[in-house]
VOBA-1610 file (N, C-alpha, C; in pm, whole numbers, padded with zeros to 5 digits, always signed):
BEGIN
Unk-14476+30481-10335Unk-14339+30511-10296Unk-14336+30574-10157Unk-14263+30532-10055Unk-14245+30553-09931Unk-14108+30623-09942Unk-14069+30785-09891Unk-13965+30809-09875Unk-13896+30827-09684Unk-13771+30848-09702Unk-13739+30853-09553Unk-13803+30802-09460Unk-13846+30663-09504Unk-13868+30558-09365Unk-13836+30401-09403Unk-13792+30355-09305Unk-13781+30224-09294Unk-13871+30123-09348Unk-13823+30046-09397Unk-13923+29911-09460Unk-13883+29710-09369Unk-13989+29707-09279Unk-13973+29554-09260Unk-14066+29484-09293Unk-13990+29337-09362Unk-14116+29287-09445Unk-14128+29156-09344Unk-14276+29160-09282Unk-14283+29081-09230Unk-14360+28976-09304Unk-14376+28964-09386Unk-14428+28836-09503Unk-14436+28871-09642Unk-14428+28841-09790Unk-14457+28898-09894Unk-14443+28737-10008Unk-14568+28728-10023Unk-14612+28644-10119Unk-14699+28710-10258Unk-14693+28652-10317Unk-14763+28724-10414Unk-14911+28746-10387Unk-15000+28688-10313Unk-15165+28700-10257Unk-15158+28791-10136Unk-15061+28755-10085Unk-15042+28886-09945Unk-14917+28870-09884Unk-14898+29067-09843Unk-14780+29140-09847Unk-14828+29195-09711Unk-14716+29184-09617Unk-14753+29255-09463Unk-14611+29313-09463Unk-14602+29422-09453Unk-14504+29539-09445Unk-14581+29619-09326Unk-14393+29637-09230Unk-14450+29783-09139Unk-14310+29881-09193Unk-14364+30019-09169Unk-14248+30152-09255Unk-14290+30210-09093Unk-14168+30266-09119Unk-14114+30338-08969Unk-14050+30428-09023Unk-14023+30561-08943Unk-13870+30632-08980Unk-13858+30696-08788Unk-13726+30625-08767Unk-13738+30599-08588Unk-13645+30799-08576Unk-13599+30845-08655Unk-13568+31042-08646Unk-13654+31107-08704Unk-13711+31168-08563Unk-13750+31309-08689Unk-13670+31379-08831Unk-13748+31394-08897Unk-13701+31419-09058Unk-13629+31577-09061Unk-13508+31601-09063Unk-13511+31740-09128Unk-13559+31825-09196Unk-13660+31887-09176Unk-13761+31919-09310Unk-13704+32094-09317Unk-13653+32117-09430Unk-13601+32269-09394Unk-13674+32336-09491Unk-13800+32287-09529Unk-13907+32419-09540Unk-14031+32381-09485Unk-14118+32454-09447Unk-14257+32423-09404Unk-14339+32358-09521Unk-14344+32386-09654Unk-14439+32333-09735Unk-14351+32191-09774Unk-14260+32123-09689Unk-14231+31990-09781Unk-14340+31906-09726Unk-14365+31832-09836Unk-14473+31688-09858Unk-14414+31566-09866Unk-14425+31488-09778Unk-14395+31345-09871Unk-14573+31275-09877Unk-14529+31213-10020Unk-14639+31169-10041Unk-14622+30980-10058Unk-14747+30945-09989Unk-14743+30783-10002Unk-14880+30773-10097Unk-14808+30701-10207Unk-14906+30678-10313Unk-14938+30513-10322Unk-15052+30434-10306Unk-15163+30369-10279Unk-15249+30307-10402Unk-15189+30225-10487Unk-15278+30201-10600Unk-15251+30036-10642Unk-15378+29972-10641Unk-15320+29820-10693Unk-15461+29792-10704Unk-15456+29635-10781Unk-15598+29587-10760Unk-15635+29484-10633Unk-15539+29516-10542Unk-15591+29414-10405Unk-15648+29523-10319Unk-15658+29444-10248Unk-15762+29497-10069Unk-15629+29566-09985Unk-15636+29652-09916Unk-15563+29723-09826Unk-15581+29761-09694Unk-15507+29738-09620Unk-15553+29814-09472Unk-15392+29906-09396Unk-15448+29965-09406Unk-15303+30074-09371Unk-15339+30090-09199Unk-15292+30063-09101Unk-15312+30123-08969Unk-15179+30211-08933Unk-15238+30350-08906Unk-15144+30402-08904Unk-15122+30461-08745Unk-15000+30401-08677Unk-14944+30376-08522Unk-14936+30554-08470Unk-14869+30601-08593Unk-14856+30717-08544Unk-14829+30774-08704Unk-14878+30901-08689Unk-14877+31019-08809Unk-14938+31118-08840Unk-14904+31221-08906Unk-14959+31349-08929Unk-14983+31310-09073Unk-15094+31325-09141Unk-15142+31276-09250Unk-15265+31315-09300Unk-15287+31398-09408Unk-15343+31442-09489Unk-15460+31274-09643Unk-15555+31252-09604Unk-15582+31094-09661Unk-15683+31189-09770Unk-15618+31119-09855Unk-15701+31202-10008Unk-15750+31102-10069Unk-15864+31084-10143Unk-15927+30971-10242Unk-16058+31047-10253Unk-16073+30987-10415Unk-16181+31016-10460Unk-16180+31192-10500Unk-16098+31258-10434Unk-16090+31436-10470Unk-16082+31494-10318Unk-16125+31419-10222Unk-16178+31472-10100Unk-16018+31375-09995Unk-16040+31495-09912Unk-15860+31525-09823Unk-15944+31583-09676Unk-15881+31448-09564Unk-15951+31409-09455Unk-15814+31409-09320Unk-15787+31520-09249Unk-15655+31488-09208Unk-15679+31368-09079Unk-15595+31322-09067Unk-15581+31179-08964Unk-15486+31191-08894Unk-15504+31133-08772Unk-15414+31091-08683Unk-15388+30927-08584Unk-15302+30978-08533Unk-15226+30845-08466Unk-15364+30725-08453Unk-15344+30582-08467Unk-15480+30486-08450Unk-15579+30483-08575Unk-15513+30570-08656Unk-15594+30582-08807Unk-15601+30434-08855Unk-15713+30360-08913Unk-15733+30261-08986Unk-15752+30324-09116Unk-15754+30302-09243Unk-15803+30319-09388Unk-15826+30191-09474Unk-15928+30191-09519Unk-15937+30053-09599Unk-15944+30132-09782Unk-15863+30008-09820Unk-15862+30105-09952Unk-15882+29983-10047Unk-15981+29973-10103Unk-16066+29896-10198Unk-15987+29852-10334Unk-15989+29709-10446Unk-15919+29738-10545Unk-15917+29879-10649Unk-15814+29834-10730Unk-15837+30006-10831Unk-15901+30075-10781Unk-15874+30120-10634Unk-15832+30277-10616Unk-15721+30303-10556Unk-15705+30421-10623Unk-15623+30520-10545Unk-15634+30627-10433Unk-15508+30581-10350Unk-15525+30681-10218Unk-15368+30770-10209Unk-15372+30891-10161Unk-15301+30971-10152Unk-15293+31018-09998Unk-15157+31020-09917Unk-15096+31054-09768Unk-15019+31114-09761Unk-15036+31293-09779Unk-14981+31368-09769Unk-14891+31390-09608Unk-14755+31383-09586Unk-14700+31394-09453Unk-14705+31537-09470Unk-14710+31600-09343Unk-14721+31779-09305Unk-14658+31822-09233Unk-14566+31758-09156Unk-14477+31799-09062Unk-14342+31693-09014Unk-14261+31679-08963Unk-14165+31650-08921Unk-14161+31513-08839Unk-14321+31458-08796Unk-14326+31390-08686Unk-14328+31233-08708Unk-14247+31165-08631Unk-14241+31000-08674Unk-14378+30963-08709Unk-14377+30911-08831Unk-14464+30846-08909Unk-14431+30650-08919Unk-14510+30598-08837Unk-14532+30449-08825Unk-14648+30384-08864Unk-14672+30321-09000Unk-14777+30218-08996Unk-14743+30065-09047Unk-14893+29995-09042Unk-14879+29892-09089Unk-14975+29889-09223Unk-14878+29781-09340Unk-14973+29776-09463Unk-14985+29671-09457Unk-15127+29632-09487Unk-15113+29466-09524Unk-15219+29449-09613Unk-15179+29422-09778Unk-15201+29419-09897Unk-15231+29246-09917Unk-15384+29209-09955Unk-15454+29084-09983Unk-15526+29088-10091Unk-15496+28982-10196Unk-15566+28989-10333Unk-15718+28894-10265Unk-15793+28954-10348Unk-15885+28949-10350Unk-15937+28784-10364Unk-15832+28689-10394Unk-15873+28576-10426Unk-15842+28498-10299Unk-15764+28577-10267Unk-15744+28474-10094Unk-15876+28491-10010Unk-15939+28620-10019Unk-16068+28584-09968Unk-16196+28499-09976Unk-16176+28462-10117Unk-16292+28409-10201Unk-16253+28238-10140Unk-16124+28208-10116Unk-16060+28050-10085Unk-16098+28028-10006Unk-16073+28101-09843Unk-16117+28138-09748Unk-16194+28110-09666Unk-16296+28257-09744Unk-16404+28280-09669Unk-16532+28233-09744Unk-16470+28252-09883Unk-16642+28190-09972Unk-16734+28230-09953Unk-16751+28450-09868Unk-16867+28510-09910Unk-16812+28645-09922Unk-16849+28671-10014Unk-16779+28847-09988Unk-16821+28950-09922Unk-16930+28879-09857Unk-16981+28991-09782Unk-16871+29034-09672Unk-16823+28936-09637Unk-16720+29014-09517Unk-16600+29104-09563Unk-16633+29124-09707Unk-16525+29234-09765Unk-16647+29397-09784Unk-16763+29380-09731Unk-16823+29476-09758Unk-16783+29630-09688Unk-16653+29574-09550Unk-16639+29703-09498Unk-16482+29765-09601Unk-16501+29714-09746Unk-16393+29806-09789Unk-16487+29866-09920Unk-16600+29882-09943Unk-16676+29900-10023Unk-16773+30000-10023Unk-16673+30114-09907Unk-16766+30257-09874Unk-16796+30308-09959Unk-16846+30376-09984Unk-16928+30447-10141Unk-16866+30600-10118Unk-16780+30625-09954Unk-16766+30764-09933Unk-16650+30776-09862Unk-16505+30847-09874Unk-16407+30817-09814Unk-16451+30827-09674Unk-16555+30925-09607Unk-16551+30879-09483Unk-16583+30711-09414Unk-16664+30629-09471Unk-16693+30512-09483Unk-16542+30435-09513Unk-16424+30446-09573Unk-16326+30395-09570Unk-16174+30406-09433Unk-16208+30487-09329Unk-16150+30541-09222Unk-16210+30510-09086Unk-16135+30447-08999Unk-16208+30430-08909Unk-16045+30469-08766Unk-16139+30474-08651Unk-16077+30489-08506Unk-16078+30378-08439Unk-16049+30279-08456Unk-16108+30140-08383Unk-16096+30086-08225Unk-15980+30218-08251Unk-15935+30212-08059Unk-16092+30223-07946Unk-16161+30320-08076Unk-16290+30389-07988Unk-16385+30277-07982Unk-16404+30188-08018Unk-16511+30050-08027Unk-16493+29992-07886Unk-16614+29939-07868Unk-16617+29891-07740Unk-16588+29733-07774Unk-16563+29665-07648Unk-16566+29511-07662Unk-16416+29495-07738Unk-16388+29370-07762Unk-16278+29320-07850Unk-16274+29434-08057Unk-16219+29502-08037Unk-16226+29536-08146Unk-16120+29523-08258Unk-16106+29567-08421Unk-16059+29546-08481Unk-15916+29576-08472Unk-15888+29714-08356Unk-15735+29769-08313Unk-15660+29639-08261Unk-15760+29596-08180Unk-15714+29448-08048Unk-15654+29360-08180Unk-15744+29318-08284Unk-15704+29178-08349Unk-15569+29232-08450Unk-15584+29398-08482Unk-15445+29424-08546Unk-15336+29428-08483Unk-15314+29442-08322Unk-15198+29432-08264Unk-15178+29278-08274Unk-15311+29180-08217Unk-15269+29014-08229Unk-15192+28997-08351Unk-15251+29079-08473Unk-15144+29020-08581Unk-14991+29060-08568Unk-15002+29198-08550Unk-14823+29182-08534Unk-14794+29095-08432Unk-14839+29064-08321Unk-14705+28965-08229Unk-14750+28842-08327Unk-14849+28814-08409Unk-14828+28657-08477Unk-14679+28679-08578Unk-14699+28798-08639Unk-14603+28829-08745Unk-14451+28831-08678Unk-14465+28869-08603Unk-14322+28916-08507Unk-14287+28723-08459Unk-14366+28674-08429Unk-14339+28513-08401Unk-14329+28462-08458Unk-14324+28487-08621Unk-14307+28446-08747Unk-14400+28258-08781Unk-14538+28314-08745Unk-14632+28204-08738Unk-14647+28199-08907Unk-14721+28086-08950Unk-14774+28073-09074Unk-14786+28118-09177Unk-14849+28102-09301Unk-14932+28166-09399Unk-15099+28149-09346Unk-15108+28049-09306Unk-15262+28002-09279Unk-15314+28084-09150Unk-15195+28074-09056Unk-15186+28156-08945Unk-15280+28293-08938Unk-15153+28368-09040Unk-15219+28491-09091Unk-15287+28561-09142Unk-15348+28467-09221Unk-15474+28506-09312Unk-15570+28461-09235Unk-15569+28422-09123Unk-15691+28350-09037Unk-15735+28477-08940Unk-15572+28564-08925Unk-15579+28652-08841Unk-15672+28774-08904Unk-15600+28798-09075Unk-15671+28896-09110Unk-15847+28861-09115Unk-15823+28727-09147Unk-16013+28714-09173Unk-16088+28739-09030Unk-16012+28757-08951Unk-16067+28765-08791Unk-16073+28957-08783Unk-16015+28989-08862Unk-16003+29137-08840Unk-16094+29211-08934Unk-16144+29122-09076Unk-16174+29166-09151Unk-16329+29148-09103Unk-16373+29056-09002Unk-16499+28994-08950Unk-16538+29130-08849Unk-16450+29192-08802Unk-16466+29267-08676Unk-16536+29399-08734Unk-16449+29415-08913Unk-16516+29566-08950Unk-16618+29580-08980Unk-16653+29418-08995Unk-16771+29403-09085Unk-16887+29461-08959Unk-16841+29375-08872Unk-16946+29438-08733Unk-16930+29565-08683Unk-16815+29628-08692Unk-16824+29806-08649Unk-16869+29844-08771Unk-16909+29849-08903Unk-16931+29937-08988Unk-17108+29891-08936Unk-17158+29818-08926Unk-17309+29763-08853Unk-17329+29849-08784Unk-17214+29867-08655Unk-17259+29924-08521Unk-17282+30064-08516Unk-17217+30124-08667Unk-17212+30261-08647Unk-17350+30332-08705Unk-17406+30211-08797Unk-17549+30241-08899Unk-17678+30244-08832Unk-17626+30137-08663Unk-17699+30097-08613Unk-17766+30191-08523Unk-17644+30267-08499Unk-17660+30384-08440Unk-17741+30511-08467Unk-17757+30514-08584Unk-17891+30574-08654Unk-17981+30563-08622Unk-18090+30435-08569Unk-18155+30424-08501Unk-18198+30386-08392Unk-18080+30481-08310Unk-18042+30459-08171Unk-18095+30380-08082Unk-18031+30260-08153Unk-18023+30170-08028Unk-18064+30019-08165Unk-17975+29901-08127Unk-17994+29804-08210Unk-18174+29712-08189Unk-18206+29752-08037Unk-18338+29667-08084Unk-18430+29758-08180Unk-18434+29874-08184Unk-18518+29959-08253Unk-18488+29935-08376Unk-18360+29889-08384Unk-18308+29813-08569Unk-18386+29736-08601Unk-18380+29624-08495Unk-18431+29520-08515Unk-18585+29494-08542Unk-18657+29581-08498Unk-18787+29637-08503Unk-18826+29628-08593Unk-18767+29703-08666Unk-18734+29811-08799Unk-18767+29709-08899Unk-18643+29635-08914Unk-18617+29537-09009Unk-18749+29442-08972Unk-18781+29325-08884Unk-18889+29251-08892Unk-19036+29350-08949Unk-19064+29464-08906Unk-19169+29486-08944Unk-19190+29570-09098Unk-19076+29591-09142Unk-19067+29576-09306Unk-19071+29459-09384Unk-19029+29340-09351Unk-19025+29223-09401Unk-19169+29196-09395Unk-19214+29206-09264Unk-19338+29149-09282Unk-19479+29238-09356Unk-19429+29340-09335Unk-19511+29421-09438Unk-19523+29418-09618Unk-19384+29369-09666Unk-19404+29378-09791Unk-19327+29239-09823Unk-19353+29086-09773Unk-19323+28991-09790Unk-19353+28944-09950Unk-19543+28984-09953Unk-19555+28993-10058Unk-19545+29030-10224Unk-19408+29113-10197Unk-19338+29173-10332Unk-19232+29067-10354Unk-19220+29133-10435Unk-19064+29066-10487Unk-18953+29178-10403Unk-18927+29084-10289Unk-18880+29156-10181Unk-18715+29090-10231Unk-18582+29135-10156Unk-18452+29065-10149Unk-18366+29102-10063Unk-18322+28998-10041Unk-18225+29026-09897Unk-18143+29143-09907Unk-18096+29214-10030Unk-18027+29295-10114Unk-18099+29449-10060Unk-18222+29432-10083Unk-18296+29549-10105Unk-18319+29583-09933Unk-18311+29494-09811Unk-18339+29512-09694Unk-18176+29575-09655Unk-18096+29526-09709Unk-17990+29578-09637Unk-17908+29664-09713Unk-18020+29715-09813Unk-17966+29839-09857Unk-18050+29927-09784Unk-18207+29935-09750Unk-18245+29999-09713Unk-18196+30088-09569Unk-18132+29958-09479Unk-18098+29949-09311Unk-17904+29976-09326Unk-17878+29972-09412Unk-17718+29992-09394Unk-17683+29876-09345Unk-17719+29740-09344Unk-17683+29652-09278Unk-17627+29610-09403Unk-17538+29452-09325Unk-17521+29350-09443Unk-17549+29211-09393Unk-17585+29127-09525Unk-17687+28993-09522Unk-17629+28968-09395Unk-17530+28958-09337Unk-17443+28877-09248Unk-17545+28915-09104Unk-17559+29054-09123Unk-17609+29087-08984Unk-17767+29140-08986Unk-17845+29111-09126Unk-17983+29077-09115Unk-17963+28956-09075Unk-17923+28843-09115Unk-17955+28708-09083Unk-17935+28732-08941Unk-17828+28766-08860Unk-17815+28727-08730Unk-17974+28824-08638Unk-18007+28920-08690Unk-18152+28977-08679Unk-18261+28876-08669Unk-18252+28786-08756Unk-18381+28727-08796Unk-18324+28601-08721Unk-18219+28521-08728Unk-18213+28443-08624Unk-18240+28443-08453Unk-18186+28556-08394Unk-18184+28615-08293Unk-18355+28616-08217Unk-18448+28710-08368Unk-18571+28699-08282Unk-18684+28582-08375Unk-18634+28545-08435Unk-18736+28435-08515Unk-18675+28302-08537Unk-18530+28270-08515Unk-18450+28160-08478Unk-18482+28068-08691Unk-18440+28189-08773Unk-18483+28143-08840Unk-18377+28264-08967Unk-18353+28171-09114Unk-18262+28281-09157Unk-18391+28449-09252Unk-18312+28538-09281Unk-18399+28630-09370Unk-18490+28568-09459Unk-18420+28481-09569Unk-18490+28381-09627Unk-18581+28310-09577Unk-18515+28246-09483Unk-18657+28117-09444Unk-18758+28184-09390Unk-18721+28351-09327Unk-18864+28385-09276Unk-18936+28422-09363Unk-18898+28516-09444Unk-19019+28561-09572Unk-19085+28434-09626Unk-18993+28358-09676Unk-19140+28215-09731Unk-19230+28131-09635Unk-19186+28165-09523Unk-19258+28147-09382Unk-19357+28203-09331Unk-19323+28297-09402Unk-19471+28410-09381Unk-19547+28384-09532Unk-19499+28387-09584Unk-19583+28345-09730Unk-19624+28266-09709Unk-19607+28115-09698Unk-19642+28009-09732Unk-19765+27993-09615Unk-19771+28097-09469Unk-19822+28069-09368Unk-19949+28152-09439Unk-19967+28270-09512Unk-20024+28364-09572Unk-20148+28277-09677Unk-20020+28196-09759Unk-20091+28105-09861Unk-20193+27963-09794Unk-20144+27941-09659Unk-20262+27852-09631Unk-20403+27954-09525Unk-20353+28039-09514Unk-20504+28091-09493Unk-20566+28143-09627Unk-20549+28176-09735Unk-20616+28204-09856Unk-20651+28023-09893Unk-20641+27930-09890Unk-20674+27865-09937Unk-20772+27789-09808Unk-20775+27832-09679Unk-20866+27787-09613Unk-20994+27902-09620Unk-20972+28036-09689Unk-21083+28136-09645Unk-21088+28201-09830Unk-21057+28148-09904Unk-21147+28229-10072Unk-21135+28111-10155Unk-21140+28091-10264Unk-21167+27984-10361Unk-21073+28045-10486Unk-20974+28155-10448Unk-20861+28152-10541Unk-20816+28004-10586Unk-20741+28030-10679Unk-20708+27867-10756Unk-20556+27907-10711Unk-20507+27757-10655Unk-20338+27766-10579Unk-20240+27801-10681Unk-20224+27835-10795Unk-20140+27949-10857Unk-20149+28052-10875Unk-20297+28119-10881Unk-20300+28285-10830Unk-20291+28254-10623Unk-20298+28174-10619Unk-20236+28210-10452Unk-20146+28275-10402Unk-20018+28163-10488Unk-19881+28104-10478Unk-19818+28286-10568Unk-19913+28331-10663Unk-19859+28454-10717Unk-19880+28578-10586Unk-19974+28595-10530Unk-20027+28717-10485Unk-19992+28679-10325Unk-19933+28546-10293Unk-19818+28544-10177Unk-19660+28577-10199Unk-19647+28590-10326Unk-19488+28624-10340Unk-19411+28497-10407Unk-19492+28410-10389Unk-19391+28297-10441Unk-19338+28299-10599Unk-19204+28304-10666Unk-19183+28312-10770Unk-19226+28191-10852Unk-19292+28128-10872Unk-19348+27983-10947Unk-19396+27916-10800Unk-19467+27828-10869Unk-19573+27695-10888Unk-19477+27633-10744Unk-19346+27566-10833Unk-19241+27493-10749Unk-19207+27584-10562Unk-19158+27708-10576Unk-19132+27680-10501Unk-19258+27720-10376Unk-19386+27782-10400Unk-19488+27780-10359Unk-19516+27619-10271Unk-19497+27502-10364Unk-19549+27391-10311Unk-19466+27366-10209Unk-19331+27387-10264Unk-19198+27318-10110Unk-19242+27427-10032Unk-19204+27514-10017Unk-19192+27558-09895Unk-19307+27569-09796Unk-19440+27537-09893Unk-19615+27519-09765Unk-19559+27366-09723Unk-19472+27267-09841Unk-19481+27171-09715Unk-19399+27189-09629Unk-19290+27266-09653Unk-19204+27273-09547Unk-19238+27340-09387Unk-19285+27470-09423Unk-19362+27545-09251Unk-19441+27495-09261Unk-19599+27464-09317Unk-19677+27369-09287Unk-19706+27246-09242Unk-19629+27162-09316Unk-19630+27069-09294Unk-19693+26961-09358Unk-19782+27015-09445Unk-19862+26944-09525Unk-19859+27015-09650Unk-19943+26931-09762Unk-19931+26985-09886Unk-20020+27132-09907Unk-20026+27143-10008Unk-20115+27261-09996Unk-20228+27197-10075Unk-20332+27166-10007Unk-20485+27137-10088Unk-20564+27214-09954Unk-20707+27232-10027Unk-20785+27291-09944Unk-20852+27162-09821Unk-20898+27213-09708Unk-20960+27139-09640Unk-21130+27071-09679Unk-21126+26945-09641Unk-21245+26854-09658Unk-21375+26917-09590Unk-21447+27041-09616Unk-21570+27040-09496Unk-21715+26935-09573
//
């Protein structure tokens, strides 16, 4: 419930709802402790940018005050709470997307991973502060699309362009941890190649690095021109033909103690980086 401000609906379908709330007078507030509260609860995806406001952002138990350029991403079934504190024009934009328009889409969810903070600070961002084209830039493109009263396809092309951008600032900020992205990059190849031999997963690397698959792969493309996947069995399978040119292991304890999960895919993938089958050489 939004009190004392304006409502324009600049689209509202049942998969997605783009509303901006305004209130263009300061509010009479004739005591200091009045609150209005904007209450925040559904099972779709959310992005609140808020243009201008004094705002108190509560979720989870924990109350984070914000100001003007505020982004918030607010995940299904939860709830968020926006305490107003003072008198001062309060302007944002909501734009509410079920979860299935992404899946039509985009067909990976990883690019919904920047609404999946584990910590309200992880759900808040400044985007003005990002360098390069950032996610602020592609939320103003959407209002003049909205204001030009472009598409459905239009707009959801816009949000998936915005939703692509967080995915890369929530990267840039993890990345920053180990100041500076080639030292990431470091990072990541020389863990892979260290424990190729486990039952390693793309899962477990980019939990370790704060990354997501999206931007290990572009890692492993970048310096090995090759995806996360294809490099680990690349190194295995490269692993598995020197054991079979240098011990007399039998090629299924090979194919085990290189990582390969079965027989099958041990054989494809030596012919694949190899090039040949896997038998031992004729001396």
């Amino acid at each position: 419930m939004v009190m004392n401000m304006k409502t324009e609906k600049f689209y509202n379908q049942t998969d997605l709802q783009v509303y901006y709330y305004h209130n263009d007078k300061p509010i009479d507030i004739k005591t200091i402790n009045y609150i209005d509260k904007l209450f925040v609860q559904s099972g779709f995806y959310k992005m609140i940018f808020w243009l201008s406001c004094d705002r108190i952002f509560e979720m989870k138990g924990k109350r984070i005050n914000i100001t003007d350029g505020a982004l918030v991403l607010i995940p299904p079934k939860q709830s968020a709470t926006f305490e107003r504190t003072s008198n001062k024009l309060n302007n944002y934009l909501q734009i509410t997307v079920s979860p299935l328009v992404f899946n039509d889409i985009i067909g990976d969810s990883d690019f919904l991973r920047a609404f999946d903070g584990k910590s309200i600070e992880n759900m808040l961002f400044y985007p003005e502060k990002f360098k390069s084209e950032t996610c602020y830039n592609l939320l103003k493109s959407l209002v003049e699309a909205l204001d030009k009263h472009l598409g459905r396809v239009h707009i959801i092309s816009k949000i998936f362009s915005i939703i692509s951008e967080l995915d890369v600032t929530v990267d840039e900020q993890n990345i920053n941890v180990f100041k500076g992205s080639e030292n990431l990059e470091v990072k990541v190849i020389a863990y892979i190649e260290k424990h190729f031999t486990e039952k390693i997963s793309l899962d477990d690397i980019c939990e370790k690095y704060f990354i997501s698959t999206t931007t290990l792969n572009s890692i492993l493309k970048h310096n090995k021109n090759m995806t996360a996947h294809q490099y680990i069995n690349y190194l295995r399978a490269t692993e598995a033909n020197k054991l079979l040119k240098t011990t007399s292991y039998s090629k299924k304890n090979i194919a085990s103690v290189c990582g390969f999960s079965d027989y099958s895919a041990f054989y494809r993938n030596f012919k694949k980086f190899i090039g040949e089958f896997p038998n031992r050489p004729n001396y």
